[in-house]
TORZA-146228 format. One record per residue (C-alpha): x, y, z; residue number from 1. Coordinates in Angstrom, 2 decimals, padded with zeros to 5 digits. Each point is the difference from the previous one (the first is absolute). Layout:
// residues N
<px->X; py->Y; pz->Z; num->NUM>
...
END
This chain:
// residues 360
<px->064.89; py->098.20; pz->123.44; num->1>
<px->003.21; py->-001.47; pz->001.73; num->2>
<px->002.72; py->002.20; pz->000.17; num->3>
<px->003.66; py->-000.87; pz->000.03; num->4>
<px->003.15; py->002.30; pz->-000.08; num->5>
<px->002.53; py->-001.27; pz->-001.97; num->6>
<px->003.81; py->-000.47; pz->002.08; num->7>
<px->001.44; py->003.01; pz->-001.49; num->8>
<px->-002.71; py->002.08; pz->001.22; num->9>
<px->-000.52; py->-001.54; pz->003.75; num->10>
<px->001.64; py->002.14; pz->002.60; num->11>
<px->-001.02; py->003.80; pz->-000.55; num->12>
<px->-000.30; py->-000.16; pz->003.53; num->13>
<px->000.35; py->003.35; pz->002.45; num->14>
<px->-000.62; py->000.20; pz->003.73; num->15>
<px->-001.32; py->-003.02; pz->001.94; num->16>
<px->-000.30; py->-001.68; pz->-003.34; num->17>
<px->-002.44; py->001.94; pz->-002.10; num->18>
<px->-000.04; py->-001.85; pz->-003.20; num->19>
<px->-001.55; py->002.13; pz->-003.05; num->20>
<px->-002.19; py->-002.22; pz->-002.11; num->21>
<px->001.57; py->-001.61; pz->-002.99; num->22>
<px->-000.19; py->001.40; pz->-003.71; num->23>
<px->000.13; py->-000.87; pz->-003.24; num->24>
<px->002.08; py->003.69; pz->-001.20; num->25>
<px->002.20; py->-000.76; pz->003.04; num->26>
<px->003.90; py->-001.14; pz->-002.05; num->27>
<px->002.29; py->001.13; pz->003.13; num->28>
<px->003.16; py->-002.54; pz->-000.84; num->29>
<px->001.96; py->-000.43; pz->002.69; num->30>
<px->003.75; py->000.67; pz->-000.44; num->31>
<px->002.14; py->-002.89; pz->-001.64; num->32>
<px->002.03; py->-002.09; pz->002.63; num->33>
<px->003.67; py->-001.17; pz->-001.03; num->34>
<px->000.16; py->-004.08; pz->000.24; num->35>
<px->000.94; py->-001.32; pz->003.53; num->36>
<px->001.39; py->-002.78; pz->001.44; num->37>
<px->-001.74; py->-000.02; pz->003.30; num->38>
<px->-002.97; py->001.67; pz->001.97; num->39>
<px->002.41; py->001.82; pz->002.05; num->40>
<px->001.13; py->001.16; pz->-003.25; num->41>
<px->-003.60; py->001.09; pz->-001.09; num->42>
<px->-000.49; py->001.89; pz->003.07; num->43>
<px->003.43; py->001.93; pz->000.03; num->44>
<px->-000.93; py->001.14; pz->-003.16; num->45>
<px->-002.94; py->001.28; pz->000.57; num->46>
<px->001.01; py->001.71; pz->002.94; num->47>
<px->-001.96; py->-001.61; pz->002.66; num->48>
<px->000.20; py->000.82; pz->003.27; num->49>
<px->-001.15; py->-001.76; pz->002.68; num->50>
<px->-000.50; py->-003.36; pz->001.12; num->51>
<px->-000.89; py->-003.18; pz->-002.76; num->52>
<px->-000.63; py->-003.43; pz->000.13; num->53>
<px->-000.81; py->-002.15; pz->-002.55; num->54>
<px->-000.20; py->-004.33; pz->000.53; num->55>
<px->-000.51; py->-002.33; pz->-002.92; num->56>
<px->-000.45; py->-004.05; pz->001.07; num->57>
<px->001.76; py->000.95; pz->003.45; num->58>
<px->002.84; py->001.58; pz->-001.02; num->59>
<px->000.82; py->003.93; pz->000.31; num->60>
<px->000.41; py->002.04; pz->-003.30; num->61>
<px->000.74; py->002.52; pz->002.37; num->62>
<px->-000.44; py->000.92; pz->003.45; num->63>
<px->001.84; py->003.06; pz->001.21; num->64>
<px->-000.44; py->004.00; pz->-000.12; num->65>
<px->001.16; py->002.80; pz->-002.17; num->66>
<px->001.29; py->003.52; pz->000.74; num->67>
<px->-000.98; py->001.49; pz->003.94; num->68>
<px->-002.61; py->-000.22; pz->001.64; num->69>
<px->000.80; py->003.26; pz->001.26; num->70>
<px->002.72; py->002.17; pz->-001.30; num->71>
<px->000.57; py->002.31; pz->002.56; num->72>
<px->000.72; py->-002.69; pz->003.17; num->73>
<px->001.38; py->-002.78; pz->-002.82; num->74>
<px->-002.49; py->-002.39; pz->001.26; num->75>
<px->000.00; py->-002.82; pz->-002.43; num->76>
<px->-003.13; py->-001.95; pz->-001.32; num->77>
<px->-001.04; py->-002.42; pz->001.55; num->78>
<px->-002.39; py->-003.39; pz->000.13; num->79>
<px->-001.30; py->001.11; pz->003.02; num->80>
<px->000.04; py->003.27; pz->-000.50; num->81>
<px->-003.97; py->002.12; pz->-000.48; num->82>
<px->-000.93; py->001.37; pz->-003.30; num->83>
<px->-003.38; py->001.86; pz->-000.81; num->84>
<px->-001.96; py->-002.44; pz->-001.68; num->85>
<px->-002.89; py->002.22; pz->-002.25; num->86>
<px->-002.49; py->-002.32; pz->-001.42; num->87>
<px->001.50; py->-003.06; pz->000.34; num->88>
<px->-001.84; py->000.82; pz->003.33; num->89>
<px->-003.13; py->-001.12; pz->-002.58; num->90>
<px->001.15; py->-003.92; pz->000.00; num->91>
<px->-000.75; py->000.29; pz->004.09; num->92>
<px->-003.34; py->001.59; pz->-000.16; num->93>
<px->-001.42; py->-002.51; pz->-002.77; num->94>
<px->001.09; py->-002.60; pz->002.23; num->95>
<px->-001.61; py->001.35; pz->003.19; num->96>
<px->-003.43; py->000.06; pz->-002.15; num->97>
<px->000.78; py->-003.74; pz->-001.13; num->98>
<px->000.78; py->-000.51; pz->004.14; num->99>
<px->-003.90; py->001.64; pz->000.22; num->100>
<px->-001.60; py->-002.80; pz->-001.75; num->101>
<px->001.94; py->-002.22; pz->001.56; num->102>
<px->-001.04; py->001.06; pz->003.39; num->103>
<px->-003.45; py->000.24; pz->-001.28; num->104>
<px->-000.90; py->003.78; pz->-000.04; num->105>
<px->-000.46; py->-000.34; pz->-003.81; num->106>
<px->-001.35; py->-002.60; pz->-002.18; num->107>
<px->001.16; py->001.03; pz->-003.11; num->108>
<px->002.21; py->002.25; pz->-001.73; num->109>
<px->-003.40; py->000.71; pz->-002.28; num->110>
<px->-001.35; py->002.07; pz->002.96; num->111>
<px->-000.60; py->003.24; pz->-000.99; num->112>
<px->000.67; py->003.47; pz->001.70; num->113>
<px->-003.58; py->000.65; pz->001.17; num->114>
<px->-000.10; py->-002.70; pz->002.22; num->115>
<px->002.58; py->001.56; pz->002.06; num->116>
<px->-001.08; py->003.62; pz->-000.68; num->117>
<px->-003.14; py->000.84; pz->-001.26; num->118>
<px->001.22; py->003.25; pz->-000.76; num->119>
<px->002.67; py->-000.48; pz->-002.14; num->120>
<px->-001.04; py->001.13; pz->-003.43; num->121>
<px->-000.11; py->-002.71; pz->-002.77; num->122>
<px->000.51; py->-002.48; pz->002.86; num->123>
<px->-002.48; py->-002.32; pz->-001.20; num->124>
<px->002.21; py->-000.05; pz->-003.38; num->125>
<px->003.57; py->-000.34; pz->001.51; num->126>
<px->001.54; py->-003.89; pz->001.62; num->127>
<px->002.34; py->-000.29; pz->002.25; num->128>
<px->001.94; py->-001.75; pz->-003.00; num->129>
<px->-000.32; py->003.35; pz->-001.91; num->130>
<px->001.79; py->001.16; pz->002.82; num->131>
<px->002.37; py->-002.00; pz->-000.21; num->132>
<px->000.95; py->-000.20; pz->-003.53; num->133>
<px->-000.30; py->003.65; pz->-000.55; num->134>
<px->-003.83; py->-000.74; pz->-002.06; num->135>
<px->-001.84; py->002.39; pz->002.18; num->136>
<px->000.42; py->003.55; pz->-001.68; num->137>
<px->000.14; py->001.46; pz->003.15; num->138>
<px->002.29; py->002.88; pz->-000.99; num->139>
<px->003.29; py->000.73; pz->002.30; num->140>
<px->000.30; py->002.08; pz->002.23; num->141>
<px->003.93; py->000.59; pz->000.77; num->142>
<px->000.62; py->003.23; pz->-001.67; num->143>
<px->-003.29; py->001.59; pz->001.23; num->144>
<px->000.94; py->-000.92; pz->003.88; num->145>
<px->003.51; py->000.80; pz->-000.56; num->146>
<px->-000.86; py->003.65; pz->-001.79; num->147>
<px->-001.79; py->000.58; pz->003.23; num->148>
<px->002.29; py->-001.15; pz->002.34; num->149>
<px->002.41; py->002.14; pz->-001.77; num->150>
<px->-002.64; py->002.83; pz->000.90; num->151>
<px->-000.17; py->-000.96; pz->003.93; num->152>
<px->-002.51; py->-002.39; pz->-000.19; num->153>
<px->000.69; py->-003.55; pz->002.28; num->154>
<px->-002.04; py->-003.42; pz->-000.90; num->155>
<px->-000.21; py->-003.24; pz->001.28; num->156>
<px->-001.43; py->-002.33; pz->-001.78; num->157>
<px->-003.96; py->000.75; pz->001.16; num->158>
<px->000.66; py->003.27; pz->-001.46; num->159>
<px->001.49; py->-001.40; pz->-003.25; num->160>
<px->-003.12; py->-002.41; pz->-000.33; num->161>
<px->-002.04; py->003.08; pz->000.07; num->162>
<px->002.18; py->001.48; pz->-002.76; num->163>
<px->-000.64; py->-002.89; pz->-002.00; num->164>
<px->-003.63; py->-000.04; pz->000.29; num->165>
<px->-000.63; py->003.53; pz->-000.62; num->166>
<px->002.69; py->-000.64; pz->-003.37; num->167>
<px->-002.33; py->-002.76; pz->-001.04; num->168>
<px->-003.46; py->001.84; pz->000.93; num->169>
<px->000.92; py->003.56; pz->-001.67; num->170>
<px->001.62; py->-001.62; pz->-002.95; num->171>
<px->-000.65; py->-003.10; pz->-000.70; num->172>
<px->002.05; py->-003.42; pz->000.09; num->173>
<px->002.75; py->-000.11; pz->-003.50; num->174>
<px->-001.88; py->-003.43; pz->-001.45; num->175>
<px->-002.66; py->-002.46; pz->000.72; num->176>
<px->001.50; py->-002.65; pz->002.36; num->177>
<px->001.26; py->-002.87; pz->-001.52; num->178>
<px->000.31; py->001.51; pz->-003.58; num->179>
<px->003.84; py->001.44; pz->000.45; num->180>
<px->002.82; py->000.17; pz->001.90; num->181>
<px->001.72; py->003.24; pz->001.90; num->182>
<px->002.39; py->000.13; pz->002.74; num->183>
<px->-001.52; py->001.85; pz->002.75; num->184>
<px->001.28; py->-000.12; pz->003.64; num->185>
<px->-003.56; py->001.01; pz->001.32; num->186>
<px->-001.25; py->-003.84; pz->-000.85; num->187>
<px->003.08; py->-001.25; pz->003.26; num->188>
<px->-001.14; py->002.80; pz->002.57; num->189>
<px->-003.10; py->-000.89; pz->-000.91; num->190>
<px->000.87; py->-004.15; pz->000.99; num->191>
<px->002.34; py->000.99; pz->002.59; num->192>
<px->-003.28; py->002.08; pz->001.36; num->193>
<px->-002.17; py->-002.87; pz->-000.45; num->194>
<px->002.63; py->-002.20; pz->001.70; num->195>
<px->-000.82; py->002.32; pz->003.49; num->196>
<px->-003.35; py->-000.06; pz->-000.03; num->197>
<px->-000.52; py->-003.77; pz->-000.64; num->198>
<px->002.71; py->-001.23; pz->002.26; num->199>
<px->-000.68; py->002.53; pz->002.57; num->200>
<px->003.15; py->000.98; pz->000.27; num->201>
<px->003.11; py->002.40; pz->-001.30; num->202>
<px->000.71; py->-000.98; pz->-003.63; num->203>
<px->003.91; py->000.01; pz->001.04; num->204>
<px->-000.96; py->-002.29; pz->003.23; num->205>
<px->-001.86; py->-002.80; pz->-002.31; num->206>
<px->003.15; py->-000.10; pz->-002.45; num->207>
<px->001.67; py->-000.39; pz->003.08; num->208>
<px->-001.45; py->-002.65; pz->001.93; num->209>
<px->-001.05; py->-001.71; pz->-003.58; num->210>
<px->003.28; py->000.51; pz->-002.05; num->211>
<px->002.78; py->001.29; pz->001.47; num->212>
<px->000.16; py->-001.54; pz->003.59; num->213>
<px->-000.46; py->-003.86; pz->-001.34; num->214>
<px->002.47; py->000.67; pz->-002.83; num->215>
<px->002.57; py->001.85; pz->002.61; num->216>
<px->000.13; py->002.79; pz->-002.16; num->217>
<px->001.20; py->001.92; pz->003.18; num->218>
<px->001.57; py->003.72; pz->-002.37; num->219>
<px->-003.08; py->000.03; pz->-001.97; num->220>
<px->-002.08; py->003.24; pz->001.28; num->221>
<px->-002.09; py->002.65; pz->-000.63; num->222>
<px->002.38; py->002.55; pz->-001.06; num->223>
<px->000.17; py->003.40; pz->001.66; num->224>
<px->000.05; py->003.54; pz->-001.49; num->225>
<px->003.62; py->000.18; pz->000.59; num->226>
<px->002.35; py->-002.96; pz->-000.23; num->227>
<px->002.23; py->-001.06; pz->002.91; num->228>
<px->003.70; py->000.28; pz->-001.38; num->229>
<px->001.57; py->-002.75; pz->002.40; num->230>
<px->-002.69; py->-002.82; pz->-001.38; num->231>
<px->-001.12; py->001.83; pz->-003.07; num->232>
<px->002.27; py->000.46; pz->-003.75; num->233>
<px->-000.12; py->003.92; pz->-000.86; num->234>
<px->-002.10; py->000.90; pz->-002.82; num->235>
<px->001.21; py->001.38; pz->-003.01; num->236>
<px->-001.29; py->001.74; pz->-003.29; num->237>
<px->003.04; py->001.41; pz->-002.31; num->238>
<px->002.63; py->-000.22; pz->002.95; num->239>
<px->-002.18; py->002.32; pz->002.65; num->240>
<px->-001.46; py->-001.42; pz->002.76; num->241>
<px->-003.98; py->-000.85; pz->-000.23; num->242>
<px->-001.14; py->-001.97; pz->002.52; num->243>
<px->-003.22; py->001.79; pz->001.62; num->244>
<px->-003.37; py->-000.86; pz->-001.00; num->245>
<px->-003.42; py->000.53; pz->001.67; num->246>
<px->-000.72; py->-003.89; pz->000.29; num->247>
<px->-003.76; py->000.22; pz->001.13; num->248>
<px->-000.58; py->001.46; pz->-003.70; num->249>
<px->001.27; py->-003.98; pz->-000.87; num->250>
<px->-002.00; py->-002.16; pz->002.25; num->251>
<px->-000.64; py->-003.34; pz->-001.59; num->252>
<px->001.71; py->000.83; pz->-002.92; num->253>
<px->003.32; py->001.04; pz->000.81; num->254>
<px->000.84; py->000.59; pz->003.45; num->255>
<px->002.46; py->-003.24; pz->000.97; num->256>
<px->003.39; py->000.27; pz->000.38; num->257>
<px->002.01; py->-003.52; pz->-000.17; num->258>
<px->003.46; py->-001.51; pz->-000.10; num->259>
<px->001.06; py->-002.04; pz->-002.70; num->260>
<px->-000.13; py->-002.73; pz->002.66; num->261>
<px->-002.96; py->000.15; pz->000.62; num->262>
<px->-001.24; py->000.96; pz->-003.61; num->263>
<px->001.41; py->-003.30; pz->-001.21; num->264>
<px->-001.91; py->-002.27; pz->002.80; num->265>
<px->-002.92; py->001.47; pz->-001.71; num->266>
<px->000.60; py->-000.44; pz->-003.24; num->267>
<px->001.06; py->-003.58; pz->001.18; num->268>
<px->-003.01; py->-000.68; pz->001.66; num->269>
<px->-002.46; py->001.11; pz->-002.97; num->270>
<px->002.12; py->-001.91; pz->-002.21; num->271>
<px->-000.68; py->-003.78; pz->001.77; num->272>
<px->-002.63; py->-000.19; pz->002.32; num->273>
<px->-001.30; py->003.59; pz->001.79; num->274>
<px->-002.69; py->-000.69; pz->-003.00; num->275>
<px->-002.01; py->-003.06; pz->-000.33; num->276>
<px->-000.50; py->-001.36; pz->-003.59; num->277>
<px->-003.57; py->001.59; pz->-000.29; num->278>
<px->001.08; py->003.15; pz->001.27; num->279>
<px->002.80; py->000.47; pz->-002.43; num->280>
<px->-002.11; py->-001.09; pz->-002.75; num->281>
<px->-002.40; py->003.44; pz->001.33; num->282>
<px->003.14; py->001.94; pz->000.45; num->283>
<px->002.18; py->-000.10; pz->-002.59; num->284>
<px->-001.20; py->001.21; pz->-003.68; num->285>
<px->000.55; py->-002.97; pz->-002.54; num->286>
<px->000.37; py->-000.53; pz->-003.72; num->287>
<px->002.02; py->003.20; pz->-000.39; num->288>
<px->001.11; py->-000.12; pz->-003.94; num->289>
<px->003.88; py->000.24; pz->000.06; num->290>
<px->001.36; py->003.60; pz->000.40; num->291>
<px->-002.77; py->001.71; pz->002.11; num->292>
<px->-000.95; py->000.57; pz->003.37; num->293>
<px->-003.32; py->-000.31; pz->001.57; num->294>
<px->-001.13; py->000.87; pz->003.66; num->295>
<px->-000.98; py->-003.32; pz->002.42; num->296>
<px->-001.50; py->000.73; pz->003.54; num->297>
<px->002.94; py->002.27; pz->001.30; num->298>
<px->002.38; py->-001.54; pz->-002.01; num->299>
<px->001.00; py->000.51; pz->-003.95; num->300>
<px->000.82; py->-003.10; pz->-002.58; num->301>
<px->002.40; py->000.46; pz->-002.25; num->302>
<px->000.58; py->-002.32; pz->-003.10; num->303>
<px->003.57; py->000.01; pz->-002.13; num->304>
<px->-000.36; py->-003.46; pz->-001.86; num->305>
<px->-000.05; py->-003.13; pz->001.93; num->306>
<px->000.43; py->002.19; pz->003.31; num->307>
<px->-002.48; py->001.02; pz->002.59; num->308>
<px->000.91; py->002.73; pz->002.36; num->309>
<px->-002.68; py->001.08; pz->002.86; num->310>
<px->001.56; py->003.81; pz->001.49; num->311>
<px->-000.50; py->003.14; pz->001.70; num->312>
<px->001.74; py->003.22; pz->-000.49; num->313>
<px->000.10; py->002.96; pz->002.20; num->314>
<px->000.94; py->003.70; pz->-000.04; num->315>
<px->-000.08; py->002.39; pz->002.86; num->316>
<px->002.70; py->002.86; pz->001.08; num->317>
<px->003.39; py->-000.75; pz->-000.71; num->318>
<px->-000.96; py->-004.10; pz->-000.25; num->319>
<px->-000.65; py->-002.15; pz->-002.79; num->320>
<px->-000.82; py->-003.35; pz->000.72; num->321>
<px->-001.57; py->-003.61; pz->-001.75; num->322>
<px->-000.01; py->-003.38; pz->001.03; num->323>
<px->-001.43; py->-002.95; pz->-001.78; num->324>
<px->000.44; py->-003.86; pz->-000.68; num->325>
<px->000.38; py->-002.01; pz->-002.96; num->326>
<px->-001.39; py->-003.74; pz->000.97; num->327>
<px->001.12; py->-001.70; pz->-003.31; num->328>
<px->003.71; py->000.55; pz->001.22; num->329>
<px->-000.86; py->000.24; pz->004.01; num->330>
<px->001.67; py->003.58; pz->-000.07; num->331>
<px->-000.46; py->002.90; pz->002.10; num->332>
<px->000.76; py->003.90; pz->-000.84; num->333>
<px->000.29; py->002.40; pz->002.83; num->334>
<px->001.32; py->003.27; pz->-001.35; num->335>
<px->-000.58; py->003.33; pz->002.82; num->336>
<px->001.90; py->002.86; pz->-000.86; num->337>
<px->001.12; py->003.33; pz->001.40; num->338>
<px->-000.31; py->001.90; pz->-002.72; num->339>
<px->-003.39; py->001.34; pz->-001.67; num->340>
<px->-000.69; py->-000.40; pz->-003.70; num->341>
<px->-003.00; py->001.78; pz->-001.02; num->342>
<px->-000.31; py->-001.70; pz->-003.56; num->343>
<px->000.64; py->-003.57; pz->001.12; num->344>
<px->002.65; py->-000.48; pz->-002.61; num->345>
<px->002.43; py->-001.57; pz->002.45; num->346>
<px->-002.59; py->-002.75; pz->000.97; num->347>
<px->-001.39; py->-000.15; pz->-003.46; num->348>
<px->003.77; py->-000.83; pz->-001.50; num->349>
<px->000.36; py->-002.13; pz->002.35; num->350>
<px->-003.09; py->-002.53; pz->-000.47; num->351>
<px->000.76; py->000.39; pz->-003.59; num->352>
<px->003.62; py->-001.64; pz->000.03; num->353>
<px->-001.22; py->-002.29; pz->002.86; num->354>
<px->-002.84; py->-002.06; pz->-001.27; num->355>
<px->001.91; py->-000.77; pz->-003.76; num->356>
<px->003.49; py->-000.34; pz->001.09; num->357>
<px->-000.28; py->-001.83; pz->003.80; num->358>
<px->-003.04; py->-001.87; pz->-000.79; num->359>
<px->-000.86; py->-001.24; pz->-003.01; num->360>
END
């Protein structure tokens, strides 16, 4: 059975973007916004912080940041300026497997796990497209690896693999792939994993030499443990500083840090042409009913009437973060902030007033 989270239910997203799965007792509401004249307007009351952009038919509905980038030195945002990115790190790793049929080391996004490791339990069961769309029922493994780190334990990401498998051999996968739908960051270290070992090389080099480098995405990174205050906004969660994070624990599925620069190239390039036709057609989830959400290859669709919006969102320390495009009205949204919202209300509100009152 298809399943589809309706808008008001989308973003109950936590660290590196874990997204709980959608249910039909689930009435959060979020909190009523006064009527405004203009985006800045939206976002002011809302009390964004960070840096936004959002385009509609070539023209800015705003471009500029909110509040500091960093109280203590006064450092303003800033268009150049890096931002954690959490899962919108996703968007880059389902491209880098699109990049791997392109350059021939798969043939289909129908291949299934067991071709690549024989091992894997279920393997024979789970596509690279489950991966992708979050169809595999591979369970997640964030709070497991980050309980142990918390103990003393260190992982990179062979040693979170491992953790996966033994999750899925001991207990089990959560559904049949292909019959639901569950958030689960294992299924992008998983494809950032198969990404090494078909390209022969580092998953971050083949974004690199694939993605970033021809697009001149030159502040796009892997991010580090702990931030670099001249190139980096300070993190933030309820006015104290937050900005450390173990950032092997998010390889492939939330380990980027970006600028809104560089963020909006991206979204950019998806947008017109980084995608051929046939790709998108793969990509993108279609026929989403009005007022729901479903999950594409790496990206999500969301319907509100007449409108089609293709997104990511993103959580991680002290950062929220979402970009996504709109082709009906050529617009682009680039929102990174500063300041960590556990419930995704901010980002939630905000999608909420966009889609109706901008563009429709």
């Amino acid at each position: 059975m298809k399943t589809l989270c309706k808008i008001s239910v989308i973003l109950a997203l936590l660290i590196t973007g874990l997204l709980t799965s959608c249910s039909s007792d689930d009435n959060d509401v979020n909190p009523p916004i006064n009527s405004y004249t203009t985006v800045e307007d939206l976002l002011t009351e809302v009390d964004f912080q960070g840096f936004a952009i959002v385009t509609k038919n070539g023209n800015d509905l705003v471009r500029q940041g909110f509040g500091l980038a960093n109280e203590s030195t006064g450092l303003a945002q800033d268009f150049e300026l890096e931002y954690r990115i959490g899962s919108v790190s996703k968007t880059l790793t389902a491209s880098a497997i699109v990049q791997l049929k392109r350059d021939g080391y798969i043939s289909s996004f129908n291949q299934t796990l067991d071709e690549f490791d024989a091992e894997f339990p279920n393997g024979n069961q789970i596509t690279i497209a489950h991966l992708l769309s979050h169809q595999s029922g591979i369970p997640d493994y964030q709070f497991v690896v980050e309980e142990s780190y918390k103990q003393g334990e260190t992982f990179d990401e062979e040693g979170i693999y491992e953790v996966i498998t033994e999750m899925v051999s001991e207990d089990g996968l959560n559904f049949t792939p292909g019959s639901g739908k569950q958030y689960s960051n294992s299924n992008f270290l998983i494809a950032a994993m198969l990404v090494q070992e078909m390209s022969q090389m580092s998953y971050h080099e083949y974004l690199q030499q694939k993605i970033l480098s021809p697009l001149s995405m030159a502040n796009t990174s892997k991010g580090l443990n702990v931030i670099n205050t001249d190139t980096h906004a300070e993190g933030y969660n309820n006015g104290n500083i937050n900005s450390t994070y173990p950032m092997p624990i998010a390889f492939g599925a939330g380990d980027f840090s970006s600028t809104p620069k560089d963020m909006e190239v991206w979204t950019n390039a998806v947008r017109t042409n980084w995608f051929t036709e046939a790709e998108k057609d793969e990509i993108f989830a279609q026929n989403v009913p009005s007022g729901y959400v479903d999950f594409g290859l790496g990206w999500f669709t969301t319907q509100e009437g007449n409108t089609t919006m293709y997104w990511h969102g993103g959580d991680i320390n002290g950062y929220w973060s979402m970009i996504g495009f709109i082709p009906e009205y050529n617009a682009t949204i680039v929102l990174l902030s500063n300041q960590q919202d556990d419930t995704g209300t901010q980002r939630n509100t905000i999608i909420e007033q966009l889609l109706p009152n901008e563009f429709n």
